[in-house]
BALOBA-1460 file (C-alpha; in Angstrom, 3 decimals):
// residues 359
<rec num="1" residu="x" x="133.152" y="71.401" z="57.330"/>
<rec num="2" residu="x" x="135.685" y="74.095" z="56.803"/>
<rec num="3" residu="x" x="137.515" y="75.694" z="59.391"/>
<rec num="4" residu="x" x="135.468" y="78.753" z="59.393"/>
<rec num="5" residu="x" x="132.334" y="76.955" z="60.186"/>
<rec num="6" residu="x" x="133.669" y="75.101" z="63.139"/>
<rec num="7" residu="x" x="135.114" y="78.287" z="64.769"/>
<rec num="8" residu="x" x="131.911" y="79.857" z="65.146"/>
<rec num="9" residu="x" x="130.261" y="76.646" z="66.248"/>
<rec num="10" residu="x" x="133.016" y="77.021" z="69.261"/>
<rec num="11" residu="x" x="132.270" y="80.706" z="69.572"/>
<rec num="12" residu="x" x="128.361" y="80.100" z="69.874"/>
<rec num="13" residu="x" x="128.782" y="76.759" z="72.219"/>
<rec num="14" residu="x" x="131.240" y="78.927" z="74.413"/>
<rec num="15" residu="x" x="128.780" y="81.830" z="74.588"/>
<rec num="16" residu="x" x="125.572" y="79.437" z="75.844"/>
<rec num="17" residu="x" x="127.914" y="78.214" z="78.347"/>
<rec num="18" residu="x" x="128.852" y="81.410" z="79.404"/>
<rec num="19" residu="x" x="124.985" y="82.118" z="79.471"/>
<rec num="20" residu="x" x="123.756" y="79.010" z="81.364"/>
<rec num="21" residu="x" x="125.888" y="79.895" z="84.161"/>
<rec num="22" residu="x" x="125.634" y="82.994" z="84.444"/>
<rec num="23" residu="x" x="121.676" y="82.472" z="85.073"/>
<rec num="24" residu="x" x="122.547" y="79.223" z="87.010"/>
<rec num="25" residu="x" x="124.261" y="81.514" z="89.010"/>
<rec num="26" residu="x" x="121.484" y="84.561" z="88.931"/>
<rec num="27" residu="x" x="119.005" y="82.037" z="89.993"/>
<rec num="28" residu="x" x="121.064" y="80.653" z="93.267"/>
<rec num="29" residu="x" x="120.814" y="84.370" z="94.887"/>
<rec num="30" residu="x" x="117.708" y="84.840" z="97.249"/>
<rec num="31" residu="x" x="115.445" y="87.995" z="96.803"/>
<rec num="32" residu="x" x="116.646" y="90.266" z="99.499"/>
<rec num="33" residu="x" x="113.544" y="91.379" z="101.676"/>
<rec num="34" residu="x" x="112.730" y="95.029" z="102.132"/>
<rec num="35" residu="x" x="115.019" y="95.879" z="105.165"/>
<rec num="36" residu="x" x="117.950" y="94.163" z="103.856"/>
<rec num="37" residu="x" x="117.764" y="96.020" z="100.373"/>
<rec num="38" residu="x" x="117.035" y="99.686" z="102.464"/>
<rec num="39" residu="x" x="120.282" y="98.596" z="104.849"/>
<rec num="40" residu="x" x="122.626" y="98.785" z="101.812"/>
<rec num="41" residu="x" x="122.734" y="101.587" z="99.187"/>
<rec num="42" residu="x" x="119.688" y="101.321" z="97.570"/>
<rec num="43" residu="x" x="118.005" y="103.916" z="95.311"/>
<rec num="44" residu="x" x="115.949" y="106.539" z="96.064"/>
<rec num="45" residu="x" x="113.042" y="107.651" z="94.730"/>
<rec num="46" residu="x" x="112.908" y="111.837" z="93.691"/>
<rec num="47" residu="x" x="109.311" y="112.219" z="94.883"/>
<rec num="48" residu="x" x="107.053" y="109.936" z="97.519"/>
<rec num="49" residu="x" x="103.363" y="110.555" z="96.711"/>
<rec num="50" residu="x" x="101.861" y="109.997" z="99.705"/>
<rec num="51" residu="x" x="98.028" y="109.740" z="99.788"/>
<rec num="52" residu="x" x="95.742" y="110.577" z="103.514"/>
<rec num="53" residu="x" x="92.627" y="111.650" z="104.247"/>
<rec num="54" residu="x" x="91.979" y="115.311" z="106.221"/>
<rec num="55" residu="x" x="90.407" y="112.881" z="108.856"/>
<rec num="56" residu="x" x="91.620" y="113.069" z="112.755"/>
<rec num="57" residu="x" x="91.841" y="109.204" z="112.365"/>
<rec num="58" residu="x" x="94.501" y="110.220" z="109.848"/>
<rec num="59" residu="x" x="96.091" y="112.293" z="112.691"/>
<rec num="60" residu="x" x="99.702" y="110.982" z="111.942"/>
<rec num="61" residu="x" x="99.536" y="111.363" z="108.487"/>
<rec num="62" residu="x" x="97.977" y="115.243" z="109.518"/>
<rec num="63" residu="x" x="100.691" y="115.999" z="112.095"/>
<rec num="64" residu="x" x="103.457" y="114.630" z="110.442"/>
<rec num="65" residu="x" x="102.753" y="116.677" z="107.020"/>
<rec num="66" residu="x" x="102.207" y="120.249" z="109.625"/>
<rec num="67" residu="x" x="105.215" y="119.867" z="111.759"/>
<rec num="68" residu="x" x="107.489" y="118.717" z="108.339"/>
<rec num="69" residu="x" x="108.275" y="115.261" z="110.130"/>
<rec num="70" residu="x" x="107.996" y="113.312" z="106.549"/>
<rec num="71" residu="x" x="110.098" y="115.993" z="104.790"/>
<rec num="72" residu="x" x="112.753" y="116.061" z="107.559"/>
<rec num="73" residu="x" x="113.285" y="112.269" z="107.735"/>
<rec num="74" residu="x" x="112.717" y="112.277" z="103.684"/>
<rec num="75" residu="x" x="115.498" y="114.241" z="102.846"/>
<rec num="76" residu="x" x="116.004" y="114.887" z="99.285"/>
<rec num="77" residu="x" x="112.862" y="112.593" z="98.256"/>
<rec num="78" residu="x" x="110.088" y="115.147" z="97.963"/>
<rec num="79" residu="x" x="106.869" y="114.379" z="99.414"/>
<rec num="80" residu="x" x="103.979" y="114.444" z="97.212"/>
<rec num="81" residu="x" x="100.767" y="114.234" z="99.932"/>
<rec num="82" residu="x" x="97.326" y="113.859" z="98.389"/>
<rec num="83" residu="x" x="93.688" y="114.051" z="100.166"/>
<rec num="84" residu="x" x="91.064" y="111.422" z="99.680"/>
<rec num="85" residu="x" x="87.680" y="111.302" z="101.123"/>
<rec num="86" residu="x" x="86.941" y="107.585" z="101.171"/>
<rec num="87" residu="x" x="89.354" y="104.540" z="101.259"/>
<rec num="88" residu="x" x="88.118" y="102.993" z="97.836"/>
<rec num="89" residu="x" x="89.316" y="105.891" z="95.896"/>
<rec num="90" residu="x" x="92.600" y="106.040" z="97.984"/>
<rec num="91" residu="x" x="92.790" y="102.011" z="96.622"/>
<rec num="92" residu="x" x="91.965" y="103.002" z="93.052"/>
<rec num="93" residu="x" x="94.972" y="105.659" z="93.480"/>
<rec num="94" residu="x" x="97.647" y="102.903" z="94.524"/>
<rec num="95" residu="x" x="96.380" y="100.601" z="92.462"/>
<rec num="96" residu="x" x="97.068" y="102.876" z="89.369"/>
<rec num="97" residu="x" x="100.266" y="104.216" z="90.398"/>
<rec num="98" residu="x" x="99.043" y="107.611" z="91.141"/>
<rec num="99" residu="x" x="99.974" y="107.377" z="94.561"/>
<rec num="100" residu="x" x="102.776" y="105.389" z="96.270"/>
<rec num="101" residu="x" x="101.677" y="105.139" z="99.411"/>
<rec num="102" residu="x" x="98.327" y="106.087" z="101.838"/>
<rec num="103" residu="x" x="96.873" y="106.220" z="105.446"/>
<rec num="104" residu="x" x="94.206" y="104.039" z="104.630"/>
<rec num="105" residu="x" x="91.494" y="101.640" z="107.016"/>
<rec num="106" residu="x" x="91.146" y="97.778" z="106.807"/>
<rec num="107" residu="x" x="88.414" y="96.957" z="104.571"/>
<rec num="108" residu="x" x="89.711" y="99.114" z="101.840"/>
<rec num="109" residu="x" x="93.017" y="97.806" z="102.255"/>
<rec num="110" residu="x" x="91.826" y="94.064" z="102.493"/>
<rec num="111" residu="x" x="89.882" y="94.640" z="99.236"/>
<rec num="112" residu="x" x="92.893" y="96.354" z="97.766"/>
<rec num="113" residu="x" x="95.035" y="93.241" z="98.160"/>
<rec num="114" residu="x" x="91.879" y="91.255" z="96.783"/>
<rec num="115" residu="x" x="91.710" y="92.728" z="93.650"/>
<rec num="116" residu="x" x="95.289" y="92.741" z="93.103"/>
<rec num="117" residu="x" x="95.682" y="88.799" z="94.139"/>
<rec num="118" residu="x" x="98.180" y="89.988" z="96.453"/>
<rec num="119" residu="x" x="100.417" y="92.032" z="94.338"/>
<rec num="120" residu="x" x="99.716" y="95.435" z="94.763"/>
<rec num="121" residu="x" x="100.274" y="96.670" z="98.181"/>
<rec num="122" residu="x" x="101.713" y="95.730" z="101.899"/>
<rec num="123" residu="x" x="100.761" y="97.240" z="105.129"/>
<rec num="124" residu="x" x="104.034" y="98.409" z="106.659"/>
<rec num="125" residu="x" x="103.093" y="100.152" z="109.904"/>
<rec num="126" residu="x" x="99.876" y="100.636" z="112.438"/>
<rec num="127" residu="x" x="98.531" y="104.325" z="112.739"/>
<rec num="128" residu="x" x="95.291" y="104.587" z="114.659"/>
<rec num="129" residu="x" x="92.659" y="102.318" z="116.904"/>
<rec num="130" residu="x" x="89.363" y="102.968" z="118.096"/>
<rec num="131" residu="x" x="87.249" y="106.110" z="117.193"/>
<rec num="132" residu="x" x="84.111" y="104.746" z="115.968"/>
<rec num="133" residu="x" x="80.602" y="103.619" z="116.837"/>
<rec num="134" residu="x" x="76.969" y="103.391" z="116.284"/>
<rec num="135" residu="x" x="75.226" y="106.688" z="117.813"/>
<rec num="136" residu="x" x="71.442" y="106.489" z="117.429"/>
<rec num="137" residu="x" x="68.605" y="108.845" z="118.211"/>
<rec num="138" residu="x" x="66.712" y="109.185" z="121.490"/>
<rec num="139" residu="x" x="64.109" y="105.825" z="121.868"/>
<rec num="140" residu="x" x="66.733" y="103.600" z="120.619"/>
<rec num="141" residu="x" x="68.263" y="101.454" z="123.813"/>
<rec num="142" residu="x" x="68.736" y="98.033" z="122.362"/>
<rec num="143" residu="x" x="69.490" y="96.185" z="118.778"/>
<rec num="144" residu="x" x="65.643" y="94.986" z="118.839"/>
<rec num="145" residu="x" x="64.888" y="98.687" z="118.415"/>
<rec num="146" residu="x" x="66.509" y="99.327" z="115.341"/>
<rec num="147" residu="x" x="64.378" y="96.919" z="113.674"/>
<rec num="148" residu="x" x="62.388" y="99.686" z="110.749"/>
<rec num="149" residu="x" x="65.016" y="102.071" z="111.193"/>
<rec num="150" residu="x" x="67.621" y="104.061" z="109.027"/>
<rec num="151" residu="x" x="71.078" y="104.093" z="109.635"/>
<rec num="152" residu="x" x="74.234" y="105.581" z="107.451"/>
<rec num="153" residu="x" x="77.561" y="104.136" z="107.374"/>
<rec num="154" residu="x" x="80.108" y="106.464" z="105.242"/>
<rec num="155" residu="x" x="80.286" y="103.883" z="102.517"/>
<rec num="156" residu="x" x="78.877" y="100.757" z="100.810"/>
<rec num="157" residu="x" x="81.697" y="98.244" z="102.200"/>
<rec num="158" residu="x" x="84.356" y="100.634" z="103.994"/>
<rec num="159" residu="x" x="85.328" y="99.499" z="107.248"/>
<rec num="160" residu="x" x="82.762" y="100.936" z="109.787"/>
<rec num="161" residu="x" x="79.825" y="99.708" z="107.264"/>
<rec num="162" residu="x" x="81.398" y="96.263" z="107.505"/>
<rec num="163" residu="x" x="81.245" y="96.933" z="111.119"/>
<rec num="164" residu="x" x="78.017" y="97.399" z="111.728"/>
<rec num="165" residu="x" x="76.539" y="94.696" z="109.103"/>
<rec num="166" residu="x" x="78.290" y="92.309" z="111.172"/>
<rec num="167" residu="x" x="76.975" y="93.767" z="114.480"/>
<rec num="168" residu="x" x="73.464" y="93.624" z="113.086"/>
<rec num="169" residu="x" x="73.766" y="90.021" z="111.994"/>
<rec num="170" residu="x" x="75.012" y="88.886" z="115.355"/>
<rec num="171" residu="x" x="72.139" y="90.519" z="116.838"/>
<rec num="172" residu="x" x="69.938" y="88.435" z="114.452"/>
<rec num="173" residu="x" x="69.063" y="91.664" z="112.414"/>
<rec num="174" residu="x" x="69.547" y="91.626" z="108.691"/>
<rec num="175" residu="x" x="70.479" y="94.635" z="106.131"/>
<rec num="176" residu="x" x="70.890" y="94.063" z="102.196"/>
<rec num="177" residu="x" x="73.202" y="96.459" z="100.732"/>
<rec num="178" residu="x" x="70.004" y="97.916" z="98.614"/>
<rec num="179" residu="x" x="69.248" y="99.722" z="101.745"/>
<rec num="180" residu="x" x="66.459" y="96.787" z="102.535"/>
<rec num="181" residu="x" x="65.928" y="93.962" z="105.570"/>
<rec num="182" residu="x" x="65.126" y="94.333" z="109.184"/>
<rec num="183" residu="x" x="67.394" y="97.861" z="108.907"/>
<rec num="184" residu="x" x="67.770" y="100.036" z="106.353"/>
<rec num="185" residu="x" x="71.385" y="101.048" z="105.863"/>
<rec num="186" residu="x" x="72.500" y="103.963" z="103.713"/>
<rec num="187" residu="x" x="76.078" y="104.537" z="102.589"/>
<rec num="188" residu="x" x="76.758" y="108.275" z="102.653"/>
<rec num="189" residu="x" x="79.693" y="110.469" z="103.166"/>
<rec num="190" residu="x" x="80.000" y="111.594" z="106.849"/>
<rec num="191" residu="x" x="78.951" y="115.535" z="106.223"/>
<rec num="192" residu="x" x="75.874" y="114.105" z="104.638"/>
<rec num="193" residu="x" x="75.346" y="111.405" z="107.492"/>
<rec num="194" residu="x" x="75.715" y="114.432" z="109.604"/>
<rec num="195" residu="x" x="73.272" y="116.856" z="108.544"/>
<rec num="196" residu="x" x="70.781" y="113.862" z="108.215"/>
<rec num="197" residu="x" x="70.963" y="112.792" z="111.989"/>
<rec num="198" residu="x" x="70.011" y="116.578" z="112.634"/>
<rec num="199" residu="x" x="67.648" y="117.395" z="110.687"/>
<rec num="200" residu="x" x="66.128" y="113.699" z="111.513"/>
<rec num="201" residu="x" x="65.823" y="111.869" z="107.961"/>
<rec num="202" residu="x" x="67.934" y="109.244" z="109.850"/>
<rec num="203" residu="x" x="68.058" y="107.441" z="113.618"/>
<rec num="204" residu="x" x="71.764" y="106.690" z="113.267"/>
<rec num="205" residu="x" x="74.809" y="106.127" z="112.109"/>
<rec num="206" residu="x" x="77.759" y="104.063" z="112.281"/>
<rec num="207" residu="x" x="80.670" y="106.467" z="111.780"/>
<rec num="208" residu="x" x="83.916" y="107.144" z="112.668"/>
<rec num="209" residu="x" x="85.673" y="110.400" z="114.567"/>
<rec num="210" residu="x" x="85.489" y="113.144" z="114.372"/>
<rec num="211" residu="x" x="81.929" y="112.864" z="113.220"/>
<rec num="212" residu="x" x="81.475" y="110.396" z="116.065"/>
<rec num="213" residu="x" x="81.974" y="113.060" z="118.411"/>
<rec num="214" residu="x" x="80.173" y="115.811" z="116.611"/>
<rec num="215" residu="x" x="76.988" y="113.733" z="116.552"/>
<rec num="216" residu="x" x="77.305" y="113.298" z="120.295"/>
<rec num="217" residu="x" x="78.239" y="116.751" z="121.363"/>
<rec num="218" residu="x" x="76.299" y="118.696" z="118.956"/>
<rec num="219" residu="x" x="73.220" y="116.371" z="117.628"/>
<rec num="220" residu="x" x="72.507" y="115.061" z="121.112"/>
<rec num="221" residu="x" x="72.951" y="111.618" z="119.764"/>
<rec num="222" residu="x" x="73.307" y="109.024" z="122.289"/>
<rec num="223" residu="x" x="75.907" y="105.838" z="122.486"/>
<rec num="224" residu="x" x="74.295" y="102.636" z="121.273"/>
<rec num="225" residu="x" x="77.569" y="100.670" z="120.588"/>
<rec num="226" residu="x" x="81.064" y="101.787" z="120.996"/>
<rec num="227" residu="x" x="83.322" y="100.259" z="118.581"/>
<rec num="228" residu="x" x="86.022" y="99.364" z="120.928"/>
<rec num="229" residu="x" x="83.934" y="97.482" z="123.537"/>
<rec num="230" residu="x" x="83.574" y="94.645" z="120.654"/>
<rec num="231" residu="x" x="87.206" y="93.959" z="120.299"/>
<rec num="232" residu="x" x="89.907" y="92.267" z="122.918"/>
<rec num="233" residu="x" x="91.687" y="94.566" z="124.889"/>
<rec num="234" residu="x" x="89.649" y="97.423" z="123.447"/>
<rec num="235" residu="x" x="91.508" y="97.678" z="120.756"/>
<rec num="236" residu="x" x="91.021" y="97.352" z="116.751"/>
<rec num="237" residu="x" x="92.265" y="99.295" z="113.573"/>
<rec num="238" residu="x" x="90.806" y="102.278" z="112.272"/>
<rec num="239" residu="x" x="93.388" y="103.287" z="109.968"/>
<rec num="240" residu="x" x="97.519" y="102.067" z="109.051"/>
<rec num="241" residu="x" x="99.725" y="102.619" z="106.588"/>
<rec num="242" residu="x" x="99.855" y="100.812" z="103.183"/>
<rec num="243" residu="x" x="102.498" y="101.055" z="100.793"/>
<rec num="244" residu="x" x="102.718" y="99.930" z="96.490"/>
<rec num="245" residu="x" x="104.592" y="96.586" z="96.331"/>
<rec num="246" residu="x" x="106.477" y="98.279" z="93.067"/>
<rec num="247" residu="x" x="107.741" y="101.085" z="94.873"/>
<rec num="248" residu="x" x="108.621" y="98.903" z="98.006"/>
<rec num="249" residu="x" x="110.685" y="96.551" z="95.939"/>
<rec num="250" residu="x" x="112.318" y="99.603" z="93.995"/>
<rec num="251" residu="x" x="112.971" y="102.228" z="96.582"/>
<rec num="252" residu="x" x="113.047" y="100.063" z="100.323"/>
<rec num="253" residu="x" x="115.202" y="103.103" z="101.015"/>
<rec num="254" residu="x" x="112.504" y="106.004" z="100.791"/>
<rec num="255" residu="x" x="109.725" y="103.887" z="102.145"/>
<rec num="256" residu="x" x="111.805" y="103.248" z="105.460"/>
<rec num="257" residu="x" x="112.540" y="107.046" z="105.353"/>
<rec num="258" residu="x" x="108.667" y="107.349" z="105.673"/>
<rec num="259" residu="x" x="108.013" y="105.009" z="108.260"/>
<rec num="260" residu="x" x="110.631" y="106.823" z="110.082"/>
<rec num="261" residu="x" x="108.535" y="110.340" z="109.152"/>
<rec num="262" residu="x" x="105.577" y="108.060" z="110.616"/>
<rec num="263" residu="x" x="106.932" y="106.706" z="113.667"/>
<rec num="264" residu="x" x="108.290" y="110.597" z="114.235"/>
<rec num="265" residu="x" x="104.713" y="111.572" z="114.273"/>
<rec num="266" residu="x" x="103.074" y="109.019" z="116.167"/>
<rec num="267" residu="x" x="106.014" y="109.764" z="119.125"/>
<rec num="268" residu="x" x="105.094" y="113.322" z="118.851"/>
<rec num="269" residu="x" x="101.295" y="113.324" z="119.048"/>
<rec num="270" residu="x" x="102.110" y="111.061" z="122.657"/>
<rec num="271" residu="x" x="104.511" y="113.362" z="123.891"/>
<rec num="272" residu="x" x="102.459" y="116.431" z="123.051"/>
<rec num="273" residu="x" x="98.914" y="116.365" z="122.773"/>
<rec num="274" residu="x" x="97.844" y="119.803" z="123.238"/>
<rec num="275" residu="x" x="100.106" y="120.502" z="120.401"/>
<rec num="276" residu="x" x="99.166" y="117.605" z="118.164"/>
<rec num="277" residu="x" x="95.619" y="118.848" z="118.613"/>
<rec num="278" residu="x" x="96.534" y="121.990" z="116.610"/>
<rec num="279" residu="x" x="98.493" y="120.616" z="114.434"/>
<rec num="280" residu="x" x="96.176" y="118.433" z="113.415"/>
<rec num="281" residu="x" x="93.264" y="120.799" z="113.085"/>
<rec num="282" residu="x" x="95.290" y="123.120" z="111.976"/>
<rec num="283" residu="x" x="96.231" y="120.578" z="108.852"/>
<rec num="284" residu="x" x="92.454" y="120.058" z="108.500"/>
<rec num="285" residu="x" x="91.905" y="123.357" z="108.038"/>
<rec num="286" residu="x" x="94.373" y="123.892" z="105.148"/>
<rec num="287" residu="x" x="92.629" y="120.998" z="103.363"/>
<rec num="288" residu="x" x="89.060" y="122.057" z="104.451"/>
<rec num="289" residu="x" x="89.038" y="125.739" z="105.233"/>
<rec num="290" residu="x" x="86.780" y="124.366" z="108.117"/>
<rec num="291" residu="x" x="88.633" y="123.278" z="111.620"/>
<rec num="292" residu="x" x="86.932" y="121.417" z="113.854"/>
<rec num="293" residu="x" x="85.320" y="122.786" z="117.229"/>
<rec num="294" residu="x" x="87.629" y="122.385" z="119.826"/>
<rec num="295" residu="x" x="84.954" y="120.769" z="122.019"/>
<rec num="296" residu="x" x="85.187" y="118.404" z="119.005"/>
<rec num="297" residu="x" x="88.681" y="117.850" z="118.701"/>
<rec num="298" residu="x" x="89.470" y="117.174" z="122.287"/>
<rec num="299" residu="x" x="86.442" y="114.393" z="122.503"/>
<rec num="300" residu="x" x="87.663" y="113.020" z="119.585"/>
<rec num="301" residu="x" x="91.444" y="112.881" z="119.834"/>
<rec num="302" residu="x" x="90.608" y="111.494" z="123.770"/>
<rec num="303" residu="x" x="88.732" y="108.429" z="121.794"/>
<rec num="304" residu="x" x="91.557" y="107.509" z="119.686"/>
<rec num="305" residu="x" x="95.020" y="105.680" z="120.409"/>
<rec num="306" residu="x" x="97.912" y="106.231" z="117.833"/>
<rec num="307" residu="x" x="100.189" y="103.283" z="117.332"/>
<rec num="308" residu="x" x="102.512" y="101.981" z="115.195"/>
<rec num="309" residu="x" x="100.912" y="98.361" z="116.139"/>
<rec num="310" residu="x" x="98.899" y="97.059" z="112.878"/>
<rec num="311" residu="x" x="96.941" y="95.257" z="115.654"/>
<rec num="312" residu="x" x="97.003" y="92.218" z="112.946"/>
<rec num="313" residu="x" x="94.235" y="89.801" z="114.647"/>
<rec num="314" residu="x" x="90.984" y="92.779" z="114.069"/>
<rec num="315" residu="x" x="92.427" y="93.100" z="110.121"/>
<rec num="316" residu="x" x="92.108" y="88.796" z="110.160"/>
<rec num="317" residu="x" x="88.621" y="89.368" z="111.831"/>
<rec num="318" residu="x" x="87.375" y="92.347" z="109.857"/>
<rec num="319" residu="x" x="88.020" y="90.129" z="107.082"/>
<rec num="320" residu="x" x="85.829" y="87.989" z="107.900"/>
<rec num="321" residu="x" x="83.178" y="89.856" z="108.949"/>
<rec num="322" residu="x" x="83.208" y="90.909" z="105.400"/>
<rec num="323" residu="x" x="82.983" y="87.732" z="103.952"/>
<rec num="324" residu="x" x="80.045" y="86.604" z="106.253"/>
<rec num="325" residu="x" x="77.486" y="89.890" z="105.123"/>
<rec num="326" residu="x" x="78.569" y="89.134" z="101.717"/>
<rec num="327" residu="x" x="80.561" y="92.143" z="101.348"/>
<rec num="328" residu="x" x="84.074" y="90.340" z="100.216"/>
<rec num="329" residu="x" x="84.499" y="86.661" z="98.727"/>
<rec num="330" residu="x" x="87.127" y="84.962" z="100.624"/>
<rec num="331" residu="x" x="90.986" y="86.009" z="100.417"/>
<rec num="332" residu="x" x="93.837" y="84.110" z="101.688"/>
<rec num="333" residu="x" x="95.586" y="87.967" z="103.786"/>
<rec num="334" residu="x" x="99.091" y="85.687" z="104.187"/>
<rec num="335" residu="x" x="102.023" y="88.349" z="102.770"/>
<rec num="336" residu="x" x="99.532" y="91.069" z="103.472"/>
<rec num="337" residu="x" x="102.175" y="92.811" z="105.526"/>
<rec num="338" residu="x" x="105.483" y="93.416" z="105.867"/>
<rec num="339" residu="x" x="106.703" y="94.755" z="109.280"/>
<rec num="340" residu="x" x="110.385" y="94.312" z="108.560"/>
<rec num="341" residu="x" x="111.367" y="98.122" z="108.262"/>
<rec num="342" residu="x" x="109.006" y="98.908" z="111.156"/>
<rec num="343" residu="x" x="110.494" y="95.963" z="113.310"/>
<rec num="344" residu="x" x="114.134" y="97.115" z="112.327"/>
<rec num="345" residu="x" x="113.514" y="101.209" z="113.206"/>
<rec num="346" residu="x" x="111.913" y="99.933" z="116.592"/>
<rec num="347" residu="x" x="114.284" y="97.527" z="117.650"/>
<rec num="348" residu="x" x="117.047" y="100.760" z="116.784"/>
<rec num="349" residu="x" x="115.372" y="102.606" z="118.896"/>
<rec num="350" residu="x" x="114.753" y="100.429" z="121.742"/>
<rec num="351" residu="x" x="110.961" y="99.930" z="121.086"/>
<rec num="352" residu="x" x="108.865" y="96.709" z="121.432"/>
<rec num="353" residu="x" x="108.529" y="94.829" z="118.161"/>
<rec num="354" residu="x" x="105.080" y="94.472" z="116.171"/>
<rec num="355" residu="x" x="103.435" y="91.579" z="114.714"/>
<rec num="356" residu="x" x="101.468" y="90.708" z="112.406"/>
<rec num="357" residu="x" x="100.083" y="87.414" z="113.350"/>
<rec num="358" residu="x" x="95.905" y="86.885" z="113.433"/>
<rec num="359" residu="x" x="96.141" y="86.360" z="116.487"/>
């Protein structure tokens, strides 16, 4: 072998050396979790697309885009904000990177981790509880007496149609999702539901505020079930804040920025409610070009709590209720959330700590 040949066998043996410990050495270091990457000097991202819908159970999301709350605590990150009008589509969004992050409800959001076997989003903060019901027509006092009767929910599958299936079926009423069984249920967008209940081609509807409300105060629809008397402690998400596991992991930074913007908003709304009103309505009506009544607003802002609590146990339960109407085969949620940048901005500002335990 000449001396040639052996040196390069030396310069090749050296190099894998060289190699296996430097990945013996890549593999000893543990993956740093969100709020230890954001605490150091981690990247951030040039633009946050932010997706919510002009919804007062979106009210954060509303007030914190009016007031500038995101943009302030964003700094140079620009914020991107995009309107949806039902969660699925807000799911589709994240799941194709159009959007980063979204004010979203449960079901959508348990269906979205589903799909994705876990990989494509977290739920980093709480937003809003309560706001929702079944309001029925006048003759209608008891489950028995929706037995022939039409109801709408605002979508095949989204949370308050998961909602009431469940309801029904623990009232030993049956629906098919054909619009078939003891009661008919149709999926329809909430205008639509709206108009319907009025002009009487339907005797309910299972819907959430501010259409809730409206139905009450301008329909003359009546209270057959209010959401919040079903859950412990009156209390159950309506809508939190989801967040792309790819842009978590790459910019922990920017998404703690935004769950500052979010906690800004949520503390504002409390402290001022008047003005969170018109904020809020006056957000709706740059997306809309139709604020809501103020008779509206008030009944519906009074029938919602803001919160940076995820309320954990009602996603746990909603998820099952989903699996038992056959609307959702079953999904292990475990890793579904990740309250570490929530838990860390609270505990800075002398807050309680959230969890996200089922129960």
């Amino acid at each position: 072998m000449s001396s040639r040949t052996i040196r390069a066998l030396a310069l090749a043996t050296a190099a894998l050396v060289t190699s296996t410990a430097l990945a013996a050495c890549g593999s000893d270091e543990p993956e740093k979790t969100a709020a230890e990457a954001a605490s150091g000097n981690a990247p951030e991202a040039t633009t946050l697309k932010l997706g919510y819908f002009p919804n007062i159970t979106h009210a954060p999301a509303l007030v914190g885009v009016n007031k500038g709350l995101f943009k302030e605590k964003l700094g140079s990150t620009n914020l991107e904000a995009t309107t949806f009008n039902a969660g699925p589509a807000a799911i589709e969004a994240l799941l194709s990177g159009a959007i980063d992050a979204t004010y979203i409800g449960p079901n959508p959001a348990i269906n979205g981790w589903s799909k994705s076997k876990g990989e494509a989003l977290k739920i980093v903060a709480g937003s809003t509880s309560g706001g929702a019901g079944l309001v029925v027509k006048e003759g209608i006092n008891s489950p028995a007496d929706l037995k022939g009767k039409k109801i709408a929910t605002p979508q095949l599958g989204n949370t308050q149609d998961v909602a009431l299936r469940a309801w029904l079926k623990s009232n030993g009423l049956n629906a098919d999702t054909s619009g078939g069984g003891d009661v008919s249920i149709l999926p329809q967008d909430n205008a639509t539901a709206v108009q319907a209940f009025a002009q009487g081609t339907i005797d309910g509807a299972w819907v959430p505020e501010p259409n809730y409300s409206k139905l009450i105060l301008e329909s003359k629809a009546k209270v057959l079930v209010d959401e919040k008397t079903l859950w412990p402690n009156q209390e159950f998400v309506t809508t939190h804040l989801i967040v792309s596991q790819k842009f978590l992991k790459e910019y922990p930074g920017t998404v703690k920025k935004l769950i500052e913007g979010h906690i800004a908003s949520v503390e504002y709304i409390k402290a001022n409610d008047a003005e969170a009103q018109k904020a809020a309505n006056a957000q709706i009506e740059t997306l809309t070009s139709k604020p809501l009544k103020e008779e509206i607003l008030k009944a519906a802002f009074a029938n919602l709590k803001f919160t940076y609590d995820p309320i954990a146990p009602s996603l746990y339960t909603s998820a099952k209720h989903a699996e038992e109407v056959g609307l959702l085969d079953p999904v292990d949620l475990k890793g579904i959330y990740d309250l570490t940048l929530l838990n860390e901005l609270l505990k800075a500002k002398g807050l309680a700590e959230v969890s996200d335990a089922a129960a």
